[in-house]
N, C-alpha and C positions, 0 to 999 in steps of 0.2 A: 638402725636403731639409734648412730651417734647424732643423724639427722633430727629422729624425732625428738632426745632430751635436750640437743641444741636450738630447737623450734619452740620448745617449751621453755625453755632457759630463755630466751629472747623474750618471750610471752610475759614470764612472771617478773621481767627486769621492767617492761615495757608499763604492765598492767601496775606496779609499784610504784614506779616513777609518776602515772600519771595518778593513784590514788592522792599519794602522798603531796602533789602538788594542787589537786582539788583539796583535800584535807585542810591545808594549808590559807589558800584561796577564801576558802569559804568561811575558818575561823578568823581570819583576816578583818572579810567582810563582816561578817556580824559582829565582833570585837567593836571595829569601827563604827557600827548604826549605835549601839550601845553605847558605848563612849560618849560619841555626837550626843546622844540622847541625856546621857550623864552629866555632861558637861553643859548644858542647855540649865539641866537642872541647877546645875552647883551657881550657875554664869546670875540664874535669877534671882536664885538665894543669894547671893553676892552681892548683888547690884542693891537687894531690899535692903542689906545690912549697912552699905554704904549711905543709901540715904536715910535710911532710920540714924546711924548713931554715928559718922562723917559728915552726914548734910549739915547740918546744924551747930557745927563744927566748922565748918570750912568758909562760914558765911564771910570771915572776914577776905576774903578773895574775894570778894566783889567790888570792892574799893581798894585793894590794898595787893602788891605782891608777894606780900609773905604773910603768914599767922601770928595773930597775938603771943604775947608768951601762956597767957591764960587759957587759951585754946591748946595750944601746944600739950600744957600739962595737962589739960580735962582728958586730951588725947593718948596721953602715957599713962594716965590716973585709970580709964577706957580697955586697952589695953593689956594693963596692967593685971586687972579683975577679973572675971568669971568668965568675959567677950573675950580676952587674950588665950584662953586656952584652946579655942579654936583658930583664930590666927597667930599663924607665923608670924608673918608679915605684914604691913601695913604701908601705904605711901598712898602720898597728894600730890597731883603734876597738873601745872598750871599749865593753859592753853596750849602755852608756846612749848610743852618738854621740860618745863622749869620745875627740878623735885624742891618743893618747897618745905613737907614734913615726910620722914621716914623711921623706922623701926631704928634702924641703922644713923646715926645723927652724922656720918663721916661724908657722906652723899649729897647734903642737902644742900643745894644752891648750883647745882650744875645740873644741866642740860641732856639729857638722853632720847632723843626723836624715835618713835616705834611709829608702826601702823595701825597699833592698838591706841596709843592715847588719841592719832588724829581719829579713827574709827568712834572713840569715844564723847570725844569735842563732837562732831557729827549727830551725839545720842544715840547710840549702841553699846550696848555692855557686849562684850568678849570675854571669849574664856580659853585656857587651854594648859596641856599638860606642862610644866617647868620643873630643869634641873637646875636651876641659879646661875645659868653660862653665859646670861649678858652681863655686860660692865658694868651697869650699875650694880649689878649683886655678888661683885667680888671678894666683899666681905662675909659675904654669909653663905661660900660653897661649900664651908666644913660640914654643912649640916648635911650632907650627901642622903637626901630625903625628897622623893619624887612628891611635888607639888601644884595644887590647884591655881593657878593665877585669873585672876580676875581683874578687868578694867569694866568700869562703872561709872555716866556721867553724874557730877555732881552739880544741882540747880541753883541757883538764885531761889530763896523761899517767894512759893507765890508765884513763879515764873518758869518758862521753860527754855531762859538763858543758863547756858553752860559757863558755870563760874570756875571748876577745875574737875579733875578726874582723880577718882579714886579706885589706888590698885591695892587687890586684898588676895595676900597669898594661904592658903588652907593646906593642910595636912593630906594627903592626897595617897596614900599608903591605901589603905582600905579602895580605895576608888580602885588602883593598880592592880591588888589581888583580888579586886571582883573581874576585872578584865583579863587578868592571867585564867583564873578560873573559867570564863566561859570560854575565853581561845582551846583550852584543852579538851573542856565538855565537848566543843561543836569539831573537835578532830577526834576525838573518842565518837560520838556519833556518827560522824561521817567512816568511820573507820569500821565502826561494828555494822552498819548497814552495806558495806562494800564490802568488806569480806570473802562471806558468803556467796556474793557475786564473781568476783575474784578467782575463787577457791572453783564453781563450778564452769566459766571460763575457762580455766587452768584444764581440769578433766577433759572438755569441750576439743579443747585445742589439742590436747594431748590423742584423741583418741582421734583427731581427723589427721594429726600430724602421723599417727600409726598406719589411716586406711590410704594418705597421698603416700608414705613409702611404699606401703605394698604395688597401690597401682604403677609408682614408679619402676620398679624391679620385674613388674607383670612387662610393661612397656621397654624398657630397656632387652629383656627377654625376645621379646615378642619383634622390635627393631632389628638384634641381630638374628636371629630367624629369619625376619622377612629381609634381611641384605643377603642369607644366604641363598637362600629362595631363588632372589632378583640372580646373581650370580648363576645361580644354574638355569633358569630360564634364559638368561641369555645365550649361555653354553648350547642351551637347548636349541635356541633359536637361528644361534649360528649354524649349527649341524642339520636342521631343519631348512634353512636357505641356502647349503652347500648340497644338501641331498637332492632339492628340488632341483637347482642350476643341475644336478647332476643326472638327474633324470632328465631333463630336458633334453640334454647332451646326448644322452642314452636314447631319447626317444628318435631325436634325429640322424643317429647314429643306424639305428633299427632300422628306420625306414627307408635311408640310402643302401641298409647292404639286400631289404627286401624288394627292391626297384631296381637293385642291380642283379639280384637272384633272376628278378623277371625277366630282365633282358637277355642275360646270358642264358638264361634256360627257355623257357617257357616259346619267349620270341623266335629264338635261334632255331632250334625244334619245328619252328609254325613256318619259318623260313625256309629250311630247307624240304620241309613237307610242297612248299608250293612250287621250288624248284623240279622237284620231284613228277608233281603232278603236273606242270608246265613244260615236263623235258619232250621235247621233237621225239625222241626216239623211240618215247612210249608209242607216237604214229606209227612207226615201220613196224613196232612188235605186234600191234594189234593185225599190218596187212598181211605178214607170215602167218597170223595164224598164235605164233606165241603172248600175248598178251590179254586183258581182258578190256573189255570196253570201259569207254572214258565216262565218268562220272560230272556231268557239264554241272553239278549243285557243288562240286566239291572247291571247287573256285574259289565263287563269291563267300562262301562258308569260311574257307581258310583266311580272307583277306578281310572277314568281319572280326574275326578273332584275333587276327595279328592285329584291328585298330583297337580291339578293346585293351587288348595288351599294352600296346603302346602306348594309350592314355594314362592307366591306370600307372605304368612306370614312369610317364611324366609328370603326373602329377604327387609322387614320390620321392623321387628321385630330386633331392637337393641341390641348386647348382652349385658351383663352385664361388663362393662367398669369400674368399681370403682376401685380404689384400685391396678388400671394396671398401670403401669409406658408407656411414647408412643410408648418406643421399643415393651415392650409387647402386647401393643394393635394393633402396625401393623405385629406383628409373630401369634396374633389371627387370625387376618385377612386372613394373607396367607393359615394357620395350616385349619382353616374353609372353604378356598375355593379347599383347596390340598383334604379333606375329602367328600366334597360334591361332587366332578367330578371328583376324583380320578386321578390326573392330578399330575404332579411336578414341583413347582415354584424355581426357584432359585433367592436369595434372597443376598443382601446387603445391611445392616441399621446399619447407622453410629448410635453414641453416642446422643441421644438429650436429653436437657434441662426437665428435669423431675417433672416441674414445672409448663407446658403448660396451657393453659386455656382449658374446657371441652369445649367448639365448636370445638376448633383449632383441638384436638386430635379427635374428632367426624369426623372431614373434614378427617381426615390422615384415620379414618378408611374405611370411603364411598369412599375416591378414590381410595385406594386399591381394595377394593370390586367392584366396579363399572370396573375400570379397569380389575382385573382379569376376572371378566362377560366377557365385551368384548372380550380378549384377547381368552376364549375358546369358545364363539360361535363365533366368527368372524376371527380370526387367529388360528381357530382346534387348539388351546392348544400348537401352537409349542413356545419356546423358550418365555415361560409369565417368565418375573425375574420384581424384584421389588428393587426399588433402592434410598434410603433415605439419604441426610446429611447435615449438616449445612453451610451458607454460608452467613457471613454477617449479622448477625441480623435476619435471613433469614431461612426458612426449605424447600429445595428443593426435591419434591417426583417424580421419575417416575416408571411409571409402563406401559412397555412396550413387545413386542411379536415380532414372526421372520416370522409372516403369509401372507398372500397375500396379503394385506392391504386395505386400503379402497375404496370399489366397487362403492357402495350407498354413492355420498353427505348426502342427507337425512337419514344417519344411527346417524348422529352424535346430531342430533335433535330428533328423535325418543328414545324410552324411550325400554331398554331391558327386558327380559323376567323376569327376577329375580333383576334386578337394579333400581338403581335411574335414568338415562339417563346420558348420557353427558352434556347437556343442565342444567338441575339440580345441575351435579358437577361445573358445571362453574357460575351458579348464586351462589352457596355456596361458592366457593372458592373468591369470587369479594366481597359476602357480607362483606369477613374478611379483607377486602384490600388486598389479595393476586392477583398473576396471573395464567391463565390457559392456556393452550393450547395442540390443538391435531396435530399431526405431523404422515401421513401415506404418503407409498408411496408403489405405485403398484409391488409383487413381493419381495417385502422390509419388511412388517411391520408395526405396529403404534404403537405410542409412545404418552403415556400421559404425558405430564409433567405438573407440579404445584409449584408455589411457596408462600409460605403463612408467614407473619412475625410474629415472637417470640413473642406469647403475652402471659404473667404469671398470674398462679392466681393470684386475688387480694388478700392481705392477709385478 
């Protein structure tokens, strides 16, 4: 809430300051066209009075640099009368700045240069407001009385030679307080129409400065929320990618102690059954007489069994991985399935990271394995090559063949004779956040590829 009447506080200083200088501006401006307009007025009455009752007066400047006496006096006589009560002031200046006749007699015969009398000489009357603050009017500032000044050329009768100029000062009060008066009007007008602008602004402001707090406080809310959020999803995610890594461990763990269950039981058992059935001795029991006769199916029977065994615990049973750098463990891989089906892979493995996590290198081994599987019972062993390297933070593997390729959709769901399945290498490769995928095409080949990211031991 300190926010919102500080935002509004800011608003009503903002909205004040610029009324008040519009306000301002504007009576300014109008003051001034008014004036101008005023003074246009007063500049032409001025200029008519000069040549009406100065013209005719001044004539001796046409030949002469100074005034008769008898002109002088018509001019004080002038003056003096009924015309004097509208002028203050009165003066004649000859071409050159030369005051020849003035109200004031202490002035007369020096020189004062303006840009009004040359403006004058030229034929232009002027006009404008005066305090008495030039030097020639240093006797008459007691009258501290805001004044009309006017300069007005004076003719040659009959001609439109400038014989001198006449300056005519007028009473200028009234002109002052009509210009004070509309300054106040046109800021009293400008004031009463802003207002009410102002005033609903203000409300305006206030009530959106009210709904940006809330939304701020909703957000500020809702921020730390979602950092806590972020923080247990991470927690989350950690414990979610230690559980995986740990199930994988789990899973491998599983299936070396169920491939050594197999050997030692199952194998062993089928072993010594065929020793059994193999023994010499069973001959001599059958010629006494003590024995029963030899079962010749019982053979091939036991010796089909011990290979399904053996397979299946081969293809189980995990080698011994420790201590293998990952190039080595996928040149095992290939070296183990080149020996088993007597087949030849051709191979390219790039450089990797020798640092890898034990899943990650576990995955690199199953899909090789799993691959080459496929690749000889389902593409007859032609053109298996296996093909590894880095890409981005990235370990991309294929292992791919130049066989017929894939007949059965459902081969790739189904689980091989000596492998994990496809299916299996694609739930292990997802568990690590990697990706999988099998790509065959009939007469072509299929192609496994896998992409699994760089993850290091921890130290």
């Amino acid at each position: 809430m300190a926010t919102s009447s500080g935002l509004a506080r800011k608003f009503v200083l903002a909205a004040a300051t610029t009324i008040a200088v519009s306000m301002g501006l504007l009576a300014l401006a109008v003051s001034q066209r008014i004036e101008a307009s005023m003074m246009r007025t007063a500049t032409e009455e001025g200029a008519r009075f000069t040549e009406v009752f100065l013209g005719p007066l001044a004539q001796d400047l046409a030949t002469s640099r100074s005034l008769s006496p008898e002109s002088m006096k018509k001019l004080d006589d002038l003056l003096a009368g009924k015309s004097g009560e509208r002028m203050i002031l009165v003066k004649i200046w000859l071409p050159d700045a030369t005051l020849v006749y003035s109200t004031n007699k202490e002035a007369i015969g020096q020189r004062f240069p303006s840009s009004h009398i040359t403006a004058a000489v030229a034929g232009k009357a002027t006009g404008e407001f005066d305090y008495l603050q030039d030097v020639e009017n240093a006797a008459d500032k007691h009258l501290h009385t805001p004044l009309v000044e006017i300069y007005a050329p004076l003719f040659r009768t009959g001609t439109q030679e400038v014989i001198a100029v006449g300056e005519v000062y007028t009473d200028g009060r009234t002109l002052a307080a009509d210009l004070a008066s509309i300054r106040l009007t046109s800021a009293g007008i400008v004031g009463a129409v802003t207002a009410p602008m102002m005033l609903i602004l203000f409300f305006m402001v206030r009530g959106a400065s009210n709904l940006v707090n809330g939304y701020q406080s909703t957000l500020i809310q809702n921020v730390v929320e979602a950092k806590y959020l972020a923080a247990q999803n991470d927690r989350l995610r950690r414990l979610a990618d230690d559980a995986r890594l740990e199930a994988a461990d789990s899973n491998e763990n599983l299936l070396a102690r169920i491939g050594q269950d197999l050997h030692d039981g199952p194998i062993q058992l089928v072993s010594l059954l065929m020793l059994k059935v193999t023994d010499p001795t069973a001959t001599k029991q059958l010629e006494t007489g003590r024995g029963s006769a030899h079962d010749p199916a019982i053979e091939p029977l036991t010796r089909r069994i011990l290979t399904e065994l053996r397979n299946i615990s081969t293809g189980l049973v995990l080698p011994e991985l420790e201590g293998l750098t990952p190039n080595e463990i996928i040149r095992l891989a290939v070296q183990n399935h080149e020996e088993v089906t007597g087949t030849m892979v051709s191979r390219q493995i790039g450089d990797l990271p020798a640092d890898l996590a034990r899943p990650v290198t576990i995955c690199l081994y199953r899909i090789v394995q799993e691959g080459l599987n496929n690749a000889f019972h389902h593409g007859k062993a032609i053109g298996q090559r296996v093909e590894v390297w880095v890409e981005a933070q990235s370990i991309v593997i294929v292992v791919s063949d130049s066989g017929p390729g894939v007949v059965d959709s459902h081969r790739e769901s189904s689980r091989s004779r000596t492998g994990l399945g496809i299916a299996g290498l694609r739930n292990r490769v997802e568990a690590l956040k990697g990706t999988f995928e099998v790509i065959s095409q009939r007469g072509i080949g299929t192609q496994i590829r896998a992409k699994l990211p760089v993850t290091s031991t921890p130290n």
